[in-house]
VOBA-1610 file (N, C-alpha, C; in pm, whole numbers, padded with zeros to 5 digits, always signed):
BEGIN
Unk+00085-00119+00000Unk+00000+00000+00000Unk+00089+00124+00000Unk+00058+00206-00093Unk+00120+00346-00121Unk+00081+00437-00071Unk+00115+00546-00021Unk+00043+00630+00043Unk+00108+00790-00033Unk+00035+00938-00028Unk+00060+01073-00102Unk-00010+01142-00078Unk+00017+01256-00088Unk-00033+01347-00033Unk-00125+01467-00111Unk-00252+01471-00054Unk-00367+01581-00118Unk-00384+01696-00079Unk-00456+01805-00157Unk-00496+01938-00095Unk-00588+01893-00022Unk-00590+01981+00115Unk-00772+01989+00200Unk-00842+02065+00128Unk-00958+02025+00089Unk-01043+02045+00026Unk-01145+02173+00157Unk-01131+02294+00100Unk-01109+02391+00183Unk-01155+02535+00139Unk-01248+02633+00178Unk-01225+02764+00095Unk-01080+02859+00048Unk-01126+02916-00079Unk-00958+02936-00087Unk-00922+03032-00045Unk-00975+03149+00070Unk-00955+03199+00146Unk-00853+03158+00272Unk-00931+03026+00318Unk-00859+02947+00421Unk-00738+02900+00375Unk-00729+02871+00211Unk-00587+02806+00160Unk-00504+02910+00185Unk-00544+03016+00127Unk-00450+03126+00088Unk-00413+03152+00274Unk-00439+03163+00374Unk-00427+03184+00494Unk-00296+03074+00506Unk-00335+02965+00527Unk-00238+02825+00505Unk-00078+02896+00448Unk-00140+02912+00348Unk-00022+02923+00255Unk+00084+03022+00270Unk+00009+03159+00287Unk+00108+03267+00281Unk+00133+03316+00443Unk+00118+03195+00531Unk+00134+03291+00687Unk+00271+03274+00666Unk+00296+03414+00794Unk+00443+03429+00762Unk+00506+03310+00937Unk+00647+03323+00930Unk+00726+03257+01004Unk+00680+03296+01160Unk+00669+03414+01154Unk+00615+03451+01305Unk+00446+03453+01335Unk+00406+03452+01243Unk+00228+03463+01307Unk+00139+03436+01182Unk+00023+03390+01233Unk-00072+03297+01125Unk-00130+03440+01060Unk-00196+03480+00934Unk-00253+03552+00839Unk-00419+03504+00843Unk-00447+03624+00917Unk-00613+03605+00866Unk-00679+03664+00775Unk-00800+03692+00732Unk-00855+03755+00604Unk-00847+03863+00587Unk-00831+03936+00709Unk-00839+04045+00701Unk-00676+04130+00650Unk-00574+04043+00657Unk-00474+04079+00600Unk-00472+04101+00420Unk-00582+04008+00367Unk-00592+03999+00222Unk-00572+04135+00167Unk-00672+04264+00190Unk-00640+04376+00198Unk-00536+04451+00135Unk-00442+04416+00233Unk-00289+04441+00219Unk-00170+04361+00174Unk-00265+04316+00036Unk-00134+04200+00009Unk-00027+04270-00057Unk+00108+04192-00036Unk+00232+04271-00084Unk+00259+04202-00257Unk+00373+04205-00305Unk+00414+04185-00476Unk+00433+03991-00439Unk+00551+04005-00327Unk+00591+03857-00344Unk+00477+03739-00286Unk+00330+03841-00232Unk+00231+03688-00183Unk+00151+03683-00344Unk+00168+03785-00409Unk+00063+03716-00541Unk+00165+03624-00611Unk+00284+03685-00574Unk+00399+03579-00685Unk+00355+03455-00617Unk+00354+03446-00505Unk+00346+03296-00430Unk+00226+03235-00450Unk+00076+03322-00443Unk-00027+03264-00511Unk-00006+03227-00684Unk+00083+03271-00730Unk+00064+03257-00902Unk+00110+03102-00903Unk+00178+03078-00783Unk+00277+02984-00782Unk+00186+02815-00782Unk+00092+02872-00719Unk+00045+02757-00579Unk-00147+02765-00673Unk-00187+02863-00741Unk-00311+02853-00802Unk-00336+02873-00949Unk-00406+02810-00981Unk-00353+02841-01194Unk-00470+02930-01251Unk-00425+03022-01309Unk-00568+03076-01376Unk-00592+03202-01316Unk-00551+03258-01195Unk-00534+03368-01177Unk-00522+03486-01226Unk-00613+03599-01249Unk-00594+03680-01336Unk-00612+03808-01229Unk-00627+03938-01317Unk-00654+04073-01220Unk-00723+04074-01098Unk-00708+04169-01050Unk-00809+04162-00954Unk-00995+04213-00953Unk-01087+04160-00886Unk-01212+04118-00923Unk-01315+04318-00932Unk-01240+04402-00935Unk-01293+04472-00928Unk-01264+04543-01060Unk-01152+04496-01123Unk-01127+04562-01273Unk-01191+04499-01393Unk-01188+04372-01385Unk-01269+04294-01542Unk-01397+04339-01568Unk-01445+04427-01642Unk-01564+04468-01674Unk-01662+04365-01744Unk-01771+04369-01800Unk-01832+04293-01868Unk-01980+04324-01894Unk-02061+04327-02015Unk-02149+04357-02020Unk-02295+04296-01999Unk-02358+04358-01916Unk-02492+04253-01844Unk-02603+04305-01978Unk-02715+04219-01949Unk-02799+04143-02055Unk-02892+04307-02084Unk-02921+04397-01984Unk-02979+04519-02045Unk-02888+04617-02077Unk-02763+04557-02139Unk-02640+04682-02270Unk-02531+04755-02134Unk-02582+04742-02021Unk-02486+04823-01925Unk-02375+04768-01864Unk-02254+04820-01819Unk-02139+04767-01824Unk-02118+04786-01599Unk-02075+04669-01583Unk-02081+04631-01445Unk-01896+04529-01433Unk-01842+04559-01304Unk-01745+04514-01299Unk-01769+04375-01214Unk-01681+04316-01245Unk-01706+04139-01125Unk-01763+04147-00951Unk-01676+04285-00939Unk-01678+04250-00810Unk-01805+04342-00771Unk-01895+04441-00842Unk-02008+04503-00844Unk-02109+04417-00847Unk-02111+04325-00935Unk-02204+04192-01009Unk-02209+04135-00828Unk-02061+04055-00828Unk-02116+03990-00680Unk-02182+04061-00604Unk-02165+04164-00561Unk-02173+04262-00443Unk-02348+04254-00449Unk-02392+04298-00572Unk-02539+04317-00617Unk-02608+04212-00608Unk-02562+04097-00670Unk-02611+03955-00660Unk-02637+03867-00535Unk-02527+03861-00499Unk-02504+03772-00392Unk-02462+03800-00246Unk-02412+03915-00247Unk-02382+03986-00101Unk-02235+04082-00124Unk-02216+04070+00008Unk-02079+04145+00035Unk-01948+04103-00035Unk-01878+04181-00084Unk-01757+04095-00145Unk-01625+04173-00070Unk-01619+04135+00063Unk-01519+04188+00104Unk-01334+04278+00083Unk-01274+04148-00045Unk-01138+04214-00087Unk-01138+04175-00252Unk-01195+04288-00288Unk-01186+04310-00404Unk-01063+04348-00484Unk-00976+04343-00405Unk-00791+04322-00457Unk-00762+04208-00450Unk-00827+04153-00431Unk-00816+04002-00443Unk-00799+03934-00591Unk-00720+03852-00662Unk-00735+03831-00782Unk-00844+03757-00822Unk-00897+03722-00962Unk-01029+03603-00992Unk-00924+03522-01070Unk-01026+03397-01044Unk-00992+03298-01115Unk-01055+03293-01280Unk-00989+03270-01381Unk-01035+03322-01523Unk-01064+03142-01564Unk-01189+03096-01560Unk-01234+03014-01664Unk-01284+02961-01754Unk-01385+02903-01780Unk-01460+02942-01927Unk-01337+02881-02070Unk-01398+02965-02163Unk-01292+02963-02284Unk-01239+03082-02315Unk-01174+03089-02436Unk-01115+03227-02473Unk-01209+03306-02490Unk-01341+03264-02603Unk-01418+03356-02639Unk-01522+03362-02574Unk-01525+03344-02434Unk-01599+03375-02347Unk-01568+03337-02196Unk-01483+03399-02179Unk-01352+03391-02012Unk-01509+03390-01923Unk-01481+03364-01822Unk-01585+03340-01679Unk-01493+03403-01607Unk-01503+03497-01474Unk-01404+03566-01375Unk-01497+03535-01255Unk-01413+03462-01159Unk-01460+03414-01064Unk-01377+03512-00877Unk-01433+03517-00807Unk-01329+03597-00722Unk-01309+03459-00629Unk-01183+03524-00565Unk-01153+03351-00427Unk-01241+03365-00368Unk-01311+03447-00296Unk-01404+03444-00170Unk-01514+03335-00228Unk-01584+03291-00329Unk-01653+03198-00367Unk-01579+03060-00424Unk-01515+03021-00426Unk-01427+02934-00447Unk-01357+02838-00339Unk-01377+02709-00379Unk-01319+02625-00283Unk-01244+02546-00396Unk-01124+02467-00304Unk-01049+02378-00364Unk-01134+02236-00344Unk-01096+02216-00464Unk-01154+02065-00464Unk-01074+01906-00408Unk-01177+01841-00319Unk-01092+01742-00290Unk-01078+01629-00393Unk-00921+01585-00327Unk-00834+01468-00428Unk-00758+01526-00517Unk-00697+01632-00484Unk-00613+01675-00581Unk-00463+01679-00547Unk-00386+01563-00618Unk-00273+01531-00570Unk-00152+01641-00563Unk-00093+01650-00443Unk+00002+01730-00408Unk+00141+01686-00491Unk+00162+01783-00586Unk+00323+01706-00631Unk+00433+01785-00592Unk+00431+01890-00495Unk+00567+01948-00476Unk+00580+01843-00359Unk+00732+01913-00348Unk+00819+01882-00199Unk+00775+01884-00076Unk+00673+01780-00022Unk+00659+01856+00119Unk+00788+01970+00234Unk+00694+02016+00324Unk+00833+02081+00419Unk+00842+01980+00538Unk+00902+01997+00615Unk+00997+01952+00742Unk+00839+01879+00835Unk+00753+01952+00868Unk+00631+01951+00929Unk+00525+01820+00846Unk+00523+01894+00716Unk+00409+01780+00668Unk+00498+01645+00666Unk+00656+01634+00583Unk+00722+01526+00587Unk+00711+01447+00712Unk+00691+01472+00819Unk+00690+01436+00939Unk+00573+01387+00973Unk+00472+01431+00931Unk+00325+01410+00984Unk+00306+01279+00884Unk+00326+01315+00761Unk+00351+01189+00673Unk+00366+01024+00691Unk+00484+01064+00767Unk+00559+00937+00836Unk+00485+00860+00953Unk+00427+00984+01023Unk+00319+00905+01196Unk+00220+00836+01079Unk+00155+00924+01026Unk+00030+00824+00930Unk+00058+00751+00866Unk+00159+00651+00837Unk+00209+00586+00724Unk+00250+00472+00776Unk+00334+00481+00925Unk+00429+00431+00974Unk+00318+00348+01059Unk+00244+00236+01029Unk+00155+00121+01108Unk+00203+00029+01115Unk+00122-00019+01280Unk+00192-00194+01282Unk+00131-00265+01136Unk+00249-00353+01138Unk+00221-00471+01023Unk+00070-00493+01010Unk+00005-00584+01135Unk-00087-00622+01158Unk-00222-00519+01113Unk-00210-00387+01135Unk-00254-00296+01125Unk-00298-00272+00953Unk-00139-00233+00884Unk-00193-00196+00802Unk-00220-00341+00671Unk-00192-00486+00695Unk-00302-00538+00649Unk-00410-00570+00676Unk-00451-00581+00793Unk-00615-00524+00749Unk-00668-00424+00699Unk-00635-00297+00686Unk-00630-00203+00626Unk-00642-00226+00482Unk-00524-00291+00364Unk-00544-00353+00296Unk-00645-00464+00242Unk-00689-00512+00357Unk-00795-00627+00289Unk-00912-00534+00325Unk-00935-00433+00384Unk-01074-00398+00401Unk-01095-00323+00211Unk-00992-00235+00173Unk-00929-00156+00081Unk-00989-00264-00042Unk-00954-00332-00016Unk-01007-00465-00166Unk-01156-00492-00155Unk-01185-00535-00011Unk-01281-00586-00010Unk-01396-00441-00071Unk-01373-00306+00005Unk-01450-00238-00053Unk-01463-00214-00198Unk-01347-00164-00255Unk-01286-00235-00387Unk-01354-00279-00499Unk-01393-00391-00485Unk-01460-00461-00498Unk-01595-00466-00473Unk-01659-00438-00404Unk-01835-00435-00373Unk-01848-00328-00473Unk-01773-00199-00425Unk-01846-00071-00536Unk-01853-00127-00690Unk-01750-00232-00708Unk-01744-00236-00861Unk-01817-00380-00868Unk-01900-00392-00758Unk-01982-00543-00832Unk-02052-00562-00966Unk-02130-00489-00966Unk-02240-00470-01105Unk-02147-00486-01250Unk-02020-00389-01218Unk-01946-00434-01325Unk-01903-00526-01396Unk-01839-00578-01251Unk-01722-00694-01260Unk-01802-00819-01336Unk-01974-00818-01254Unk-02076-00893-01277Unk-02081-00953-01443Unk-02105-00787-01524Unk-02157-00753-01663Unk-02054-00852-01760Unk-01883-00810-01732Unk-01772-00843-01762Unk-01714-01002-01743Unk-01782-01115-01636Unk-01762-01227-01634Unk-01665-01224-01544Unk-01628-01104-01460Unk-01452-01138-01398Unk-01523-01153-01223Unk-01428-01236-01172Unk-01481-01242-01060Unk-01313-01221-00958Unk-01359-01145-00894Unk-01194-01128-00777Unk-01197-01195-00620Unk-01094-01290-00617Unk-01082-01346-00418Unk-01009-01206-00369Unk-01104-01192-00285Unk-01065-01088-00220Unk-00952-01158-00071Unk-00965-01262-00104Unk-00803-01299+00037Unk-00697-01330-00027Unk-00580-01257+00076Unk-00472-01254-00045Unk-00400-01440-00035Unk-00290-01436-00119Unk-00269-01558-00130Unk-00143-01600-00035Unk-00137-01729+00007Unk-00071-01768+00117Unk+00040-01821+00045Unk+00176-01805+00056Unk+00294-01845+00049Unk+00331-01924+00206Unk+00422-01984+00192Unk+00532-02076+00249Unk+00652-02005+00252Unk+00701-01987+00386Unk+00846-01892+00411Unk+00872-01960+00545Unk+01013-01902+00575Unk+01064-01957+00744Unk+01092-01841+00782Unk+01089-01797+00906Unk+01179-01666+00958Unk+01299-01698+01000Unk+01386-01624+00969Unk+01547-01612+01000Unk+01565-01546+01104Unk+01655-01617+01193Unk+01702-01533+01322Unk+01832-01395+01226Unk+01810-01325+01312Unk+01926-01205+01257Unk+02051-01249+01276Unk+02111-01219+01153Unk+02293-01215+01147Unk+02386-01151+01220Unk+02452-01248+01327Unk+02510-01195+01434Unk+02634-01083+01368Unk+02688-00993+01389Unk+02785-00860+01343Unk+02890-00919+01458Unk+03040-00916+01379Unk+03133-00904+01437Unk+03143-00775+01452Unk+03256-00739+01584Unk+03313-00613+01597Unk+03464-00669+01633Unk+03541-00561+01696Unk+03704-00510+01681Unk+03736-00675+01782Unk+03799-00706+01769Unk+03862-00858+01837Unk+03774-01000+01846Unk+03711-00978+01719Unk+03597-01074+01679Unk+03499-01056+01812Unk+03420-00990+01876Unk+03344-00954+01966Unk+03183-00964+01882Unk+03127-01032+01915Unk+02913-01094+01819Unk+02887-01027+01883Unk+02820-00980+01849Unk+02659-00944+01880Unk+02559-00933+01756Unk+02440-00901+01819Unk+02352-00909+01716Unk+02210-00806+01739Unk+02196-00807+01595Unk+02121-00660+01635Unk+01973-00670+01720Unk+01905-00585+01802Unk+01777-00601+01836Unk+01666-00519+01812Unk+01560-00556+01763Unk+01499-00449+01738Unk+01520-00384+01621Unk+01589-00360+01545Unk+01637-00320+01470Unk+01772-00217+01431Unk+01819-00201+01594Unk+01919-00133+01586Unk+02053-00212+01687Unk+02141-00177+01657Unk+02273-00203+01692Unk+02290-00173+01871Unk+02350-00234+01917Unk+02429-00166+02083Unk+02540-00173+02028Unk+02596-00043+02085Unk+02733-00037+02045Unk+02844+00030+02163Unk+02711+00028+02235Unk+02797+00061+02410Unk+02916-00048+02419Unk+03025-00012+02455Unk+03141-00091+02511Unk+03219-00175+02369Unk+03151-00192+02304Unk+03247-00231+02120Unk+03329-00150+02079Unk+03371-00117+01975Unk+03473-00110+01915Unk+03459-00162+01744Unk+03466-00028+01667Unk+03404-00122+01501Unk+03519-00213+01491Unk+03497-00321+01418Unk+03546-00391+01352Unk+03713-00331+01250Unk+03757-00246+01208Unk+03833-00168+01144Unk+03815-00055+01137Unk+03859+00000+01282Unk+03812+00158+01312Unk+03891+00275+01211Unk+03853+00349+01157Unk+03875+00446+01089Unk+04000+00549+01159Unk+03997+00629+01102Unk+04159+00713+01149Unk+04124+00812+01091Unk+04101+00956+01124Unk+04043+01090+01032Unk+04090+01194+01130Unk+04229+01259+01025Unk+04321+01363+01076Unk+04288+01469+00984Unk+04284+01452+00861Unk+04219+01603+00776Unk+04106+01608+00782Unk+04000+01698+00836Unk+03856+01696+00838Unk+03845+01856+00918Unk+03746+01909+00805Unk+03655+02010+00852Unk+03532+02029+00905Unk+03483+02121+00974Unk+03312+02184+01027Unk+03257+02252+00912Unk+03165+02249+00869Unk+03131+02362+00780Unk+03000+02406+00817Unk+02962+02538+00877Unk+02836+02541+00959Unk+02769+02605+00869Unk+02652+02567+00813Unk+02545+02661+00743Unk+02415+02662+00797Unk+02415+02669+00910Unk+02318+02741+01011Unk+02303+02829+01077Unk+02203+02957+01089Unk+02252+03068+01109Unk+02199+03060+01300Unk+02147+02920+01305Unk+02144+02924+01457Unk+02247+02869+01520Unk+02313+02779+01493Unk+02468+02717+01559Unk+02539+02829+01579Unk+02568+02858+01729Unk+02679+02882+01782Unk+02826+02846+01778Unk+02895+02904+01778Unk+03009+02868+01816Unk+03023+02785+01954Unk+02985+02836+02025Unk+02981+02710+02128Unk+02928+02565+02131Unk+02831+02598+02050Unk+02731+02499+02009Unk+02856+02376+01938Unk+02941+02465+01826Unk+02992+02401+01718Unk+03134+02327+01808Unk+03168+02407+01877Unk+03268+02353+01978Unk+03254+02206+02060Unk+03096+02224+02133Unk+03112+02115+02196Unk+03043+01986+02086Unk+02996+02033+01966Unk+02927+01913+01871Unk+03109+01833+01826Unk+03196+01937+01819Unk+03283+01881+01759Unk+03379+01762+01898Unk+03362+01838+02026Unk+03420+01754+02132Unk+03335+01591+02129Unk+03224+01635+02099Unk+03086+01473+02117Unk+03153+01434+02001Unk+03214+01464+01903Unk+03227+01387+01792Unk+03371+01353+01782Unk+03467+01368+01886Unk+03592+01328+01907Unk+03545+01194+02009Unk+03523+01244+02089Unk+03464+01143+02212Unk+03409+01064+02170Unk+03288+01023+02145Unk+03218+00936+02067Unk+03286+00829+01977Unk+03396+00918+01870Unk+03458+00851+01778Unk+03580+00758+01883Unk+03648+00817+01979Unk+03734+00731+02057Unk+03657+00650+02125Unk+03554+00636+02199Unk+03447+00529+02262Unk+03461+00424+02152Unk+03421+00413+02027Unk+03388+00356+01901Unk+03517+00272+01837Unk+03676+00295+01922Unk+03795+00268+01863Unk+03804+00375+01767Unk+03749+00451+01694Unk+03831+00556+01584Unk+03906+00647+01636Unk+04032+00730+01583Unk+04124+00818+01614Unk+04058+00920+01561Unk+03995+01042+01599Unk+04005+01143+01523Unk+04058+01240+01602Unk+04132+01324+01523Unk+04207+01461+01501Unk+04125+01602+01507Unk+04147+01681+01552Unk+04071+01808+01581Unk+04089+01918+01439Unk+03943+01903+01423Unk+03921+01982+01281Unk+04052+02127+01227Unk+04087+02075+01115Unk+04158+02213+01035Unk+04151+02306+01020Unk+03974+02337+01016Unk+03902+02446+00994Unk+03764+02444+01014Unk+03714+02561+01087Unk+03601+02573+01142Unk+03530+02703+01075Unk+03431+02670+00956Unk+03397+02812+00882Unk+03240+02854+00862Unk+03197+02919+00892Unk+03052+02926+00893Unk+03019+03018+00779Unk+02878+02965+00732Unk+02856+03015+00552Unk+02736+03072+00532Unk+02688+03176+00488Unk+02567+03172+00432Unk+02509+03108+00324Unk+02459+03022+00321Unk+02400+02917+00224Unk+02301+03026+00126Unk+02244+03092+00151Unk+02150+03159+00100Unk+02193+03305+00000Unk+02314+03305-00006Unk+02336+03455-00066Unk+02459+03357-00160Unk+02519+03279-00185Unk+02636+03208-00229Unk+02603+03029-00263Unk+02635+03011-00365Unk+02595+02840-00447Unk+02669+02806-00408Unk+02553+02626-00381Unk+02610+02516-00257Unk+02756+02515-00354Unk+02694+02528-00468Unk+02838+02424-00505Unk+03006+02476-00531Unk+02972+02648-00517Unk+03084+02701-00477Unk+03075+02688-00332Unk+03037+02643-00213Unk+03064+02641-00087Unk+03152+02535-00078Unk+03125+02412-00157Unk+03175+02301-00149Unk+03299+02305-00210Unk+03338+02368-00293Unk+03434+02391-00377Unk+03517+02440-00315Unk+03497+02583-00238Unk+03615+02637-00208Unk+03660+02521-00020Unk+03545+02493-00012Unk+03622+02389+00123Unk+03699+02303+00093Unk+03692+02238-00087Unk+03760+02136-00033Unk+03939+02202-00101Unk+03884+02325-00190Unk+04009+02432-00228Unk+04113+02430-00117Unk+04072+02490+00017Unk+04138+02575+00108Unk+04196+02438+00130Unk+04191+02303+00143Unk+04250+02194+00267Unk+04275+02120+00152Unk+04403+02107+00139Unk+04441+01973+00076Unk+04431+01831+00139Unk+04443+01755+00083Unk+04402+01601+00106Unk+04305+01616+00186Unk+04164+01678+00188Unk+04053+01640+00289Unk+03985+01532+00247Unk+03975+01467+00418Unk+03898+01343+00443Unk+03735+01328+00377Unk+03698+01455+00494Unk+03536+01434+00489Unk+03535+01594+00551Unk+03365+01668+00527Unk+03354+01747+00588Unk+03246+01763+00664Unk+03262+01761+00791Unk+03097+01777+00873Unk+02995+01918+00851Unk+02893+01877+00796Unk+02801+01980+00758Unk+02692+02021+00842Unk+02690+02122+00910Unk+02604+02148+01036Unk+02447+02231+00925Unk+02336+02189+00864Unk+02243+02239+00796Unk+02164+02287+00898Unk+02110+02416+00781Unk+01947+02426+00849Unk+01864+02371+00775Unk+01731+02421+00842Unk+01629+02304+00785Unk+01583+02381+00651Unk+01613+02468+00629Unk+01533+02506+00469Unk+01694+02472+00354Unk+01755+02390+00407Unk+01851+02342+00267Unk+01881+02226+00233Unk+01908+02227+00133Unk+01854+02043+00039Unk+01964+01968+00038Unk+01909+01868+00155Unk+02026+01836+00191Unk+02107+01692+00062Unk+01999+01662-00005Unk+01978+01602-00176Unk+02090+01596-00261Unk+02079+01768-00231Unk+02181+01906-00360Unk+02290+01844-00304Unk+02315+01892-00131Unk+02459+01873-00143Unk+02502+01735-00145Unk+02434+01646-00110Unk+02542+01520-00146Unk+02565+01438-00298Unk+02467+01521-00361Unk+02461+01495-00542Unk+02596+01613-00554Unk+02599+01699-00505Unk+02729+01802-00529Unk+02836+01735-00554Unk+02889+01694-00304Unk+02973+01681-00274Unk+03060+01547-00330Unk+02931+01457-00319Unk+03020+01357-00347Unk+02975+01278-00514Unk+02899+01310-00566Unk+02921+01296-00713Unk+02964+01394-00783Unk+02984+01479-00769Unk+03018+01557-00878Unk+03174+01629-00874Unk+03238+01652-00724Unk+03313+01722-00712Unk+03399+01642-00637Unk+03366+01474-00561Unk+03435+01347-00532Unk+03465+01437-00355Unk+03363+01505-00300Unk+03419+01574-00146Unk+03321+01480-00052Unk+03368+01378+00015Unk+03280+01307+00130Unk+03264+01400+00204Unk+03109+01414+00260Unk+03017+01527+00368Unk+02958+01398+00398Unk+02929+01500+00557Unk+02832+01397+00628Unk+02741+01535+00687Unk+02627+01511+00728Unk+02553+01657+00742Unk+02480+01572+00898Unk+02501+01537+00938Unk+02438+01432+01105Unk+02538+01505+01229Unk+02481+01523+01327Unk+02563+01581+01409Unk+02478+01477+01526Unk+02437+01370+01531Unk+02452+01305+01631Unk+02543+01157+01646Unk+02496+01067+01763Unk+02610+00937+01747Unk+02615+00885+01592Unk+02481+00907+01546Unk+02507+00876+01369Unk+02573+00921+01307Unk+02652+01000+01316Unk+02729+01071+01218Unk+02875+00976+01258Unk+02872+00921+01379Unk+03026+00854+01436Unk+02983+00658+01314Unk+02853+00668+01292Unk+02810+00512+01230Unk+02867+00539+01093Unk+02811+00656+01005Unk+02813+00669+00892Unk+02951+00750+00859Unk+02999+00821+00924Unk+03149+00838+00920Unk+03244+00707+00906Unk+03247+00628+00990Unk+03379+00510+00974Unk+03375+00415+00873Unk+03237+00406+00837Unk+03269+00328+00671Unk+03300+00475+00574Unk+03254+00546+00570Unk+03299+00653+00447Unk+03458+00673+00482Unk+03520+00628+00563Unk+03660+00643+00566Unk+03760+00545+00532Unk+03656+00395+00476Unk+03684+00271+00414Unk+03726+00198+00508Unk+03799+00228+00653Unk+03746+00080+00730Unk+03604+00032+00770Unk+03622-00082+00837Unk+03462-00144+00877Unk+03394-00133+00987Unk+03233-00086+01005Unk+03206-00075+01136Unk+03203-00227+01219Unk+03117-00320+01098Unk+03131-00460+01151Unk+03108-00557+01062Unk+03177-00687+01046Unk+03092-00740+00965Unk+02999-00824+00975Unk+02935-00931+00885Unk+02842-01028+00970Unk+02853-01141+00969Unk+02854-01207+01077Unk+02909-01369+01064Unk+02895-01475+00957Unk+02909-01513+00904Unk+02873-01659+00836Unk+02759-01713+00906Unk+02681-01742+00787Unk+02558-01788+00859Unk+02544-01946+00895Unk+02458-02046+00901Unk+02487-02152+00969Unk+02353-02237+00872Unk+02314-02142+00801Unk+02189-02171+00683Unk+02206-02146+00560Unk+02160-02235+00470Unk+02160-02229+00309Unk+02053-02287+00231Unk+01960-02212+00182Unk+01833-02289+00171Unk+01776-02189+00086Unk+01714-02263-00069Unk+01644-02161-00181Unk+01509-02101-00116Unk+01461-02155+00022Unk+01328-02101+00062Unk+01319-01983+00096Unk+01183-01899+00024Unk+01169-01741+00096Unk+01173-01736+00205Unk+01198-01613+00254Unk+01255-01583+00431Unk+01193-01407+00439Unk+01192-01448+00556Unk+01132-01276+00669Unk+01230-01268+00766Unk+01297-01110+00767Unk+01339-01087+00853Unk+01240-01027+01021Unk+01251-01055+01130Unk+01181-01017+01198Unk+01244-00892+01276Unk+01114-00829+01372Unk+01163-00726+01393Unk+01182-00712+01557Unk+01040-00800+01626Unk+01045-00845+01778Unk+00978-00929+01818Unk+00878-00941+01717Unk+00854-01138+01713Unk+00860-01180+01597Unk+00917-01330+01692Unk+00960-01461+01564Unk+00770-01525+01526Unk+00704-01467+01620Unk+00583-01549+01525Unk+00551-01490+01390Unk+00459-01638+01318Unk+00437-01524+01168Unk+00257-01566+01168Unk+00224-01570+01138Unk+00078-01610+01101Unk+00057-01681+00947
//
């Protein structure tokens, strides 16, 4: 089951509220009024069909006299509060329709194709992220309805659908125990690693390495003690690291990632890797399509114990490897996650 994301089906008053509040405080209607150059750019952006605003398109009514859109509503139907407001232009060419937002709603099911932000990506994930158990039933209810709406059809057509899915034959596999540094097993639980008291397997060694902060909230202090957790950490772990070359903070926003990246790895010869301290409005995508395809500069942009996981293989030793297994068999298999039962 796939899951994506729709508009709320909503007045477009309320969208436009949604849309254009600013960073510090939500936008109510009464701001419409006073809209500035860059919120219509942002509505041109986000609504199609947008034309002047509803008080200029003239047009001629059925006894020869000439009445503007937003007069027509006003007369017709009531109050038309922000008549700087733009209309929506539909119809055809040779006969446009001008509609104002205040009567207008977005319609539901209309698939969202930009980028979500930080917030919806997140909200995304809680709704998505169900027990197993959960989301097949979910699935079989999904068919079963499915299916009923399209009975009459299916009927007409001769096709008939089992709505239960089909049962395979599999074994579950216990998880692959991970060596670490002096052949030391363990094995993962849950799905994640302990790595209290180990030691990777072929700990890494990283003496050329930079900070590169492009956050305009990181402190220097901040950046100081992220870099002490990330010495520490890395010696807990068996790795050696060396205290950064250079510590440079950037505006991401006035200067291209990919001259940022450029001149870091300019200034430091033979650099390792560079730790990238981001904020949340930069792609973090861009830079590793930059850093490390295009311009061959290993970045890591994690400033927690993950950054000590995904650091020591990018430095080509091993964090761990995994034992030889004790099974060999063409039969399908499930990995489990905290129970071995299956149904």
């Amino acid at each position: 089951m796939s899951a994506t994301a729709f508009y709320e089906p909503l007045p477009v008053t309320s969208f436009m509220c949604k849309l254009l509040c600013e960073a510090r405080r939500e936008m109510s209607a009464g701001d419409f009024r006073h809209l500035r150059d860059f919120h219509n750019v942002c509505l041109n952006k986000e609504l199609k069909g947008l034309r002047e605003p509803a008080k200029k398109p003239f047009f001629n009514m059925e006894d020869g006299s000439c009445c503007s859109v937003a007069d027509y509503f006003h007369k017709r139907y009531g109050c038309l509060p922000y008549t700087n407001l733009p209309c929506i232009q539909t119809g055809s060419e040779t006969h446009q329709v001008y509609l104002p937002l205040e009567v207008c709603e977005t319609v539901a099911g209309q698939h969202c194709k930009k980028k979500l932000d930080e917030n919806q990506t997140s909200e995304m994930i809680k709704r998505t992220a169900q027990p197993p158990a959960k989301l097949y039933n979910e699935i079989r209810k999904s068919v079963r309805d499915l299916v009923s709406s399209s009975e009459q059809c299916l009927r007409e057509f001769g096709i008939k659908i089992n709505t239960a899915p089909t049962m395979l034959k599999g074994r579950v596999l216990d998880q692959p125990s991970l060596v670490f540094e002096n052949n030391s097993v363990g094995k993962p639980r849950d799905g994640t690693w302990e790595l209290r008291g180990r030691h990777f397997y072929k700990p890494a060694t990283l003496t050329r390495w930079t900070l590169l902060n492009l956050s305009r909230f990181a402190q220097r202090d901040s950046l100081d003690n992220l870099v002490k957790m990330f010495i520490r950490v890395g010696q807990e772990l068996g790795m050696r690291i060396q205290q950064p070359l250079d510590m440079t903070t950037t505006n991401a926003n006035r200067t291209p990632m990919r001259n940022i990246l450029l001149e870091e790895q300019r200034k430091t010869a033979s650099l390792e890797m560079v730790i990238i301290v981001l904020a949340k409005n930069i792609n973090y995508a861009q830079i590793k399509q930059i850093a490390e395809t295009e311009i061959g500069l290993r970045a890591q942009s994690v400033i927690d114990n993950n950054v000590i996981k995904k650091c020591n293989p990018r430095s080509s030793p091993t964090s761990a490897r995994r034992s030889t297994p004790s099974w060999a068999a063409p039969t399908p298999a499930c990995w489990p996650r905290k129970s071995r039962t299956s149904s």
